[in-house]
C-alpha positions in Angstrom: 29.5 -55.6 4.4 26.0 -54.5 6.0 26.1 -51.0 8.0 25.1 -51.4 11.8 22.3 -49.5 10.7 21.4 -52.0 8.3 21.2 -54.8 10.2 19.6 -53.3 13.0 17.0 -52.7 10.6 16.8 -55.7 8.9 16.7 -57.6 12.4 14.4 -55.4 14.0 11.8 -55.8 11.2 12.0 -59.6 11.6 11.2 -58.8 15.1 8.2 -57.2 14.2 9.9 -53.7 15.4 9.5 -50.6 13.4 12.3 -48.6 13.8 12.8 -44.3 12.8 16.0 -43.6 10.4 16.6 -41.6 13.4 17.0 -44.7 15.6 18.9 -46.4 12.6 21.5 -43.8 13.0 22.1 -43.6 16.9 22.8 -47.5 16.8 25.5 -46.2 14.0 26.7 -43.2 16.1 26.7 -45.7 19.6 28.7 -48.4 17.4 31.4 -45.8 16.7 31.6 -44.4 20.4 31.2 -48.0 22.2 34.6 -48.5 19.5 36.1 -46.1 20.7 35.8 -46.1 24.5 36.5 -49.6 24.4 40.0 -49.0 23.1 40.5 -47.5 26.8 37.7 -49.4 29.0 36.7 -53.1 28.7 33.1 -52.4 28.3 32.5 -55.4 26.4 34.3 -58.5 24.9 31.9 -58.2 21.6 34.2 -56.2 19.2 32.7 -56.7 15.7 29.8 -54.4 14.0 27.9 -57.6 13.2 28.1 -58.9 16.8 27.8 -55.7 18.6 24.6 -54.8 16.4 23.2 -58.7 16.6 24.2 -59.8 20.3 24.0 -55.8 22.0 21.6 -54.1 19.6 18.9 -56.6 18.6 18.9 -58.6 21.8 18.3 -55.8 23.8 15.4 -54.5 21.7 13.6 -57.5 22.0 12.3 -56.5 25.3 9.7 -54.3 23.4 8.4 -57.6 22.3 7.9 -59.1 25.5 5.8 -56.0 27.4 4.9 -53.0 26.8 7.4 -50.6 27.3 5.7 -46.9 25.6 6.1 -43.6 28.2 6.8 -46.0 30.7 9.4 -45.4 33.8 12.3 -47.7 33.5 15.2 -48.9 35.1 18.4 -50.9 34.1 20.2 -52.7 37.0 24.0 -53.4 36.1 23.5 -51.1 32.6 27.6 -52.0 31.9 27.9 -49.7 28.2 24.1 -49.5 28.0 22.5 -53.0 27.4 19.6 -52.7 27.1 19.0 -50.0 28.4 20.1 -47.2 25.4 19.0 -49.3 22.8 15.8 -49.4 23.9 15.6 -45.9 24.7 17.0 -45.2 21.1 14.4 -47.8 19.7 11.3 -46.4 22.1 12.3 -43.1 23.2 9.1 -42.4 24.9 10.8 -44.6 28.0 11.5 -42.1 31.6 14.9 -43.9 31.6 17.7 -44.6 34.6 20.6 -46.3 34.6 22.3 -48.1 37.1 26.2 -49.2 37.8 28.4 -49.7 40.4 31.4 -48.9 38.4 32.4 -45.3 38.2 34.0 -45.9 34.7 30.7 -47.5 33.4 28.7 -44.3 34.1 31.0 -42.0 33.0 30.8 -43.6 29.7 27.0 -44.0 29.6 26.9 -39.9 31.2 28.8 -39.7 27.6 26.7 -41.5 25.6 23.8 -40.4 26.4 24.7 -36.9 25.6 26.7 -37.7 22.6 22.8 -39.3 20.9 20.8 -37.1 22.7 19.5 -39.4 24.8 17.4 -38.2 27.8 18.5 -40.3 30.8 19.3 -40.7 34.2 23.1 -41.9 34.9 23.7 -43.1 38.6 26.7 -44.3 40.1 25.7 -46.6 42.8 25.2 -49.9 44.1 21.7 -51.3 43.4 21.0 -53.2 47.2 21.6 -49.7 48.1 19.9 -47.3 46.3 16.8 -49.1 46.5 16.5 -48.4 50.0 16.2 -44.5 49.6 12.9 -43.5 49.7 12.8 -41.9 45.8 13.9 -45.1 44.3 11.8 -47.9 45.7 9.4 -48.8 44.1 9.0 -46.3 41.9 9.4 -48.1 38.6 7.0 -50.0 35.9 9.7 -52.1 34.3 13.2 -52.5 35.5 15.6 -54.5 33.1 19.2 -56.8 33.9 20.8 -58.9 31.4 23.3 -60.0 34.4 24.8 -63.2 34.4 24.1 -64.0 38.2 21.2 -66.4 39.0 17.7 -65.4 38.7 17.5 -65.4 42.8 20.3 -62.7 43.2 19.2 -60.7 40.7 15.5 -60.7 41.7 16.7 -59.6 45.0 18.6 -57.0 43.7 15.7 -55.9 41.2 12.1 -56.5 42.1 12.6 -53.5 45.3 12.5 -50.8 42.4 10.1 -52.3 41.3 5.8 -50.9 42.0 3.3 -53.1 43.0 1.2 -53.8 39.3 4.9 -53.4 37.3 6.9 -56.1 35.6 11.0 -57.2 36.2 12.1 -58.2 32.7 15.2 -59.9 33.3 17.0 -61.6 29.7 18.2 -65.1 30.6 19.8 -67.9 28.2 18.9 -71.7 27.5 19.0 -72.6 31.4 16.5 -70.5 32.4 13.7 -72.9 33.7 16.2 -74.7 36.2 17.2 -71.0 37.1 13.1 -69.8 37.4 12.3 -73.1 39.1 15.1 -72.4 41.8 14.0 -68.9 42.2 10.2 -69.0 42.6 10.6 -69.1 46.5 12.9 -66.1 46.3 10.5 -64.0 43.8 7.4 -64.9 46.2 9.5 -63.7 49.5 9.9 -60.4 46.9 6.3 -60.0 46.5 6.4 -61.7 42.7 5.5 -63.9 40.9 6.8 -65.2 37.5 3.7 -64.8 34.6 5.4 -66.1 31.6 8.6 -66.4 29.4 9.0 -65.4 25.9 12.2 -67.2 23.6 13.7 -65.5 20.7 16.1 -66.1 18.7 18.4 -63.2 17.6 17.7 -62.1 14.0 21.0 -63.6 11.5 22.0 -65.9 14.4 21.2 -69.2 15.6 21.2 -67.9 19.6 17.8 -68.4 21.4 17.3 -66.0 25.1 14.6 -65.8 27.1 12.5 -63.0 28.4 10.7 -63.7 31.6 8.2 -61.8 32.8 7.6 -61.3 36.6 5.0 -59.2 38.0 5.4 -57.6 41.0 2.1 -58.1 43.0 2.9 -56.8 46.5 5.2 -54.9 48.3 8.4 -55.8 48.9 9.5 -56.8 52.7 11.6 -53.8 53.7 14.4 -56.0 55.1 15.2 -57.0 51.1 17.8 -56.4 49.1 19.8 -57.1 51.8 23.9 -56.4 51.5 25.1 -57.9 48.5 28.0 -60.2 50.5 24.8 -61.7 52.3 22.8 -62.1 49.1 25.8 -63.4 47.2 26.6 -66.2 50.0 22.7 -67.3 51.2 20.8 -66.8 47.9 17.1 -66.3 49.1 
């Protein structure tokens, strides 16, 4: 059986990704403490080392494929137990990273984490149509991140505020992304966005394909958005 390590490796080198033995071993060390945690907190329904290093690990490292991301200031909306956020921190550690969650639990854990693989990074504990409305937070960021499950409008709304004029939303969507990018394009406009491109992949020793789009964030956002997340939730933008 192939060490997290190794396929990490292996997956990131078909990805065109050159990773440290350093790096190799933090996606080791965050396998065993993601195992253990998640015998007392349902961080994730992945439970295997192949799936949790091919579906977390590799997937979430594929963002460095699709911009950018070296000493640039990040932020990951809805981080859950780090996705993408640590690995891509592990895999580019030159990223000025914050994390995001609503769930007191989920920060804890990442607070943990982070420490545990001596990880430099912000941990908050908050809701994200709130926080983006203090002044030190708002558009502040070149890249902020989400692989949520809720439709491109919500999260775009919830996003694209942290987001500075000239930076980029990268949010990780699967195959029914261009009816979701198609509904949203009204929403990302109202946001001060507009969507530049999309990059598939397919994750390294599966046959899953995501998507990455890219969304540039061109002007500033109107100072009425995000608006309270009941409101977004019922009358999508």
């Amino acid at each position: 059986m192939n060490t997290i390590s190794q396929i990490v490796e292996d997956g990131a080198a078909q990805l065109g990704i050159d990773l440290t033995s350093t790096a190799s071993a933090k996606f080791e060390k965050y396998f065993e403490l993601l195992k253990k945690e998640g015998s007392n907190t349902n961080l994730t329904a992945i439970k295997t080392p192949e799936d949790v290093a091919r579906l977390h690990f590799l997937d979430s490292i594929t963002l460095l494929k699709a911009a950018d991301l070296k000493s640039t200031r990040l932020i990951d909306i809805g981080s859950g137990a780090g996705f993408p956020g640590v690995a891509l921190k592990i895999a580019e550690p030159t990223i000025d990273l914050t994390l995001i969650d609503s769930a007191g639990k989920r920060i804890r854990f990442l607070t943990q984490l982070c420490a545990a693989l001596e990880i430099d990074a912000a941990c908050i504990n908050a809701r994200a149509e709130e926080l983006s409305h203090e002044t030190e937070m708002r558009e502040k960021f070149d890249i902020a991140t989400s692989r949520a499950v809720a439709q491109l409008s919500i999260i775009s709304e919830l996003c694209l505020p942290f987001v500075r004029v000239g930076g980029l939303f990268l949010p990780m969507k699967g195959p029914e992304y261009k009816r979701e990018a198609q509904e949203a394009l009204e929403a990302i406009e109202t946001l001060g966005a507009h969507i530049e491109g999309t990059k598939d992949y397919t994750i390294p020793g599966t046959s899953i394909t995501h998507t990455v789009l890219t969304i540039r964030k061109t002007q500033p956002t109107p100072k009425e958005y995000p608006r309270r997340f009941a409101k977004i939730k019922k009358a999508p933008l």
